[in-house]
C-alpha angles and dihedrals in degrees: 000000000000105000087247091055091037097050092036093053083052094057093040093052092044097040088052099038090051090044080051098073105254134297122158101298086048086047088046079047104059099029092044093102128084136176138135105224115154084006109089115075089203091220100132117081123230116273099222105199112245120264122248110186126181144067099281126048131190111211127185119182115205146153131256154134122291133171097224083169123041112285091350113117116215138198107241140164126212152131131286083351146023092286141035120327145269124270113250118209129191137157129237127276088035133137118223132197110174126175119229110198112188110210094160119120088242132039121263137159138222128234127193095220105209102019122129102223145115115306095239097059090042086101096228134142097299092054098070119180103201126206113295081009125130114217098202094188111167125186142154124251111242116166135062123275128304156147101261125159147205134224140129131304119178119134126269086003108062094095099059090036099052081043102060090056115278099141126113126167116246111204131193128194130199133157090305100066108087088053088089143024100302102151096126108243098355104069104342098065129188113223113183105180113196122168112223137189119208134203123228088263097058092267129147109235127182087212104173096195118150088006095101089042086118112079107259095353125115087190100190114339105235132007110193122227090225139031122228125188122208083347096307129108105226102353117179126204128203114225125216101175140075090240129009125195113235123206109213117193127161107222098171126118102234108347127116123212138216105192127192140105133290091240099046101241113173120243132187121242111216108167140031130200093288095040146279123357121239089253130348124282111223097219136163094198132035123201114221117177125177110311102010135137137200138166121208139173122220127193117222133179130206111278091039118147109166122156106211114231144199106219138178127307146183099231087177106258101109128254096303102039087048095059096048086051097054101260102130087055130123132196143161112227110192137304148254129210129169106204098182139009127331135236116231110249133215099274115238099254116224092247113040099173143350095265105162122199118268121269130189108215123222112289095006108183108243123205136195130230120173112182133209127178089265102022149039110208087000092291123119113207120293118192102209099034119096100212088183147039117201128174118231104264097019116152096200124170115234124203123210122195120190117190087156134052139313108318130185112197120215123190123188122230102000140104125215164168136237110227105185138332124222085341102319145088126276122268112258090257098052095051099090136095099297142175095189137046132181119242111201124201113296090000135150117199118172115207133192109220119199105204124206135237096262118122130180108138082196099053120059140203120217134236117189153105120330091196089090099211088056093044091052095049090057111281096135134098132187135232133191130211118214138173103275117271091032102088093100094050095059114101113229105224126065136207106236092195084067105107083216100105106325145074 
């Protein structure tokens, strides 16, 4: 279905079934909006996740009690502690070694989203900690400095165990870093933002109720009815600084965001998923979808007091798929105030980093990929199948087509570029270094991936969905990376009882 006829048979079927008088799809209708505005007290302060600095990381993921609300205890899951993990910060040129303990009742993995590294030690679906079990992955740091993270990955389970609270940033610092604010907690802030949905007894649920209301659509999986940041409803920081970096990282299972400030201040974005930005882009909204990540600097001055918000947004859809995706939501997501004066803060310079524009070379290979809310090329996951064969090096195009719903694409290892969207070239602040890309409905968004010098034709990397719903029912997709001029030699089907890179 062409996107006019699609999104006009959306806005048909709502419009009828709401003139209707109601039913489930008028009462989805009705109810299918959520925010928070005038609501939150922001008397709580931000919880900022400890530091762990260092080459070599002990990690223990475990499960306790948080009070996620005021005076509510919650079942959670996290690492190093009852909720969420640590941020773990290393430099360049590194080489890490951390130790992953599973004391979880259930097996999991960890992946470092963003990270350029062997595929056997990427943490996806094929490296499995099981429960008692140690994961002792090493690797040595090789790109510039970023906001990476790190959460769970095993197949049919990454969305409830992201969602009770297994997420941690992973940062990595390089020349480049004293450029900008970069004191931890005091002007260079972690801000991990998660929608959540609670029972009546405190209690996190994934409840997917009015997300399939489409025909034959699973839209986004799962829309929270609240907004936490680092694990806390309405949390407020006092600034002490001129400017202060903001690390921006969408940690929810299916939201978009739409970040900036209720009075509209202006902030400078200065990074993207994959690292800084040739020279800082002057915003008032950011758009995070699952997966994304984004640095900005914001100036304050002393009397402050500004609530940052996520506000509306066109996700491209059309008036009725917005709403259901959450586009027509608005929250308030915490606050700042600076009460006294202020320190003065490292000044965002004109030129931040040597990011030249994208290229594609001569002959570049080009491949396909058509989405669907449960498949990519009208294949579900398949955990012994290599759906691609890439050569070390290689700069290839690839091509994403979207006839269903919101989509956010997620490849592993790589670095790349966005080259147009619908026809057109990317926004200033999606034309950075990324790993993942939003998708909207009936799009088309073409990307240049720049693929890295680890081979191994037994141990793949995913592609896939970022929305995790739609990655556990199927939406994913593995590539190997092989020594040019072997691609025809791997074999496609792997033995997943080889201890090379699988269960």
């Amino acid at each position: 279905m062409r996107r006019r006829t699609f999104l006009k048979a959306g806005l048909v079927s709502v419009s009828a079934l709401v003139a209707a008088g109601g039913g489930a799809f008028g009462w989805a209708w009705l109810s299918s909006t959520a925010g928070n505005v005038g609501e939150l007290t922001f008397d709580r302060p931000l919880r900022i996740p400890p530091l762990l600095e260092g080459s070599s990381f002990d990690l223990k993921l475990q499960a306790g009690i948080s009070e996620l609300r005021p005076g509510v205890k919650t079942s959670t899951w996290g690492v190093n502690g009852p909720h969420l993990g640590p941020t773990l910060r290393v430099r360049r040129g590194e080489t890490v070694a951390p130790q992953v303990r599973n004391a979880l009742p259930e097996a999991t993995s960890v992946h470092w989203h963003g990270m350029r590294l062997p595929a056997v030690m990427d943490g996806g679906p094929h490296q499995m900690i099981a429960p008692g079990s140690t994961w002792k992955p090493t690797w040595k740091i090789d790109q510039p400095a970023a906001t990476l993270w790190y959460h769970p990955h095993l197949h049919g389970t990454t969305a409830r165990h992201v969602y009770q609270g297994l997420a941690g940033l992973f940062l990595i610092d390089d020349e480049h870093t004293t450029k900008l604010p970069h004191e931890y907690g005091v002007d260079d802030i972690p801000l991990i933002i998660q929608d959540a949905t609670f029972d009546g007894d405190g209690s996190l649920t994934l409840d997917n109720f009015g997300m399939s209301m489409l025909p034959g659509m699973d839209l986004m999986g799962f829309l929270g009815k609240e907004v936490l940041v680092n694990g806390t409803l309405g949390p407020a920081f006092k600034v002490t600084t001129t400017r202060v970096r903001l690390r921006l990282v969408n940690a929810s299972v299916g939201r978009i965001y739409h970040v900036g400030f209720a009075d509209d201040r202006e902030f400078a974005l200065v990074a993207t998923d994959g690292g800084l930005v040739g020279k800082p882009v002057r915003l008032k909204r950011v758009l995070l979808a699952s997966g994304e990540r984004a640095e900005v600097v914001v100036d304050f001055r002393p009397g402050d007091q500004v609530v940052l918000r996520s506000f509306t947004a066109e996700l491209g859809g059309g008036t009725a798929l917005d709403r259901f995706t959450g586009g027509a939501d608005v929250f308030d997501l915490m606050k700042f105030t600076a009460p006294g004066p202020l320190a003065e803060s490292v000044a965002v310079p004109p030129r931040l980093a040597d990011v030249p524009a994208p290229v594609v070379p001569p002959n570049a290979k080009t491949r396909t990929f058509r989405f669907s809310s449960t498949s990519i090329n009208g294949k579900e996951m398949d955990l012994a199948r290599i759906d691609e064969v890439v050569p070390a090096g290689a700069v290839e195009v690839w091509e994403l087509t979207n006839p269903s719903t919101n989509h956010s694409f997620h490849v592993h290892e790589v670095s790349f570029r966005i080259l147009d969207v619908n026809g057109k070239p990317p926004a200033a602040y999606e034309a950075g270094r990324k790993d993942t890309v939003y998708v909207p409905p009936e799009g088309h968004v073409r990307l240049l991936v720049e693929f890295g010098d680890y081979t191994d034709p037994k141990a793949p990397y995913m592609y896939h969905c970022h929305m995790l719903v739609h990655e556990d029912k199927g939406m994913m997709g593995q590539f190997v990376i092989v020594e040019p001029g072997q691609e025809s030699h791997v074999n496609t089907r792997l033995n997943l009882k080889d201890p090379h890179g699988s269960h």
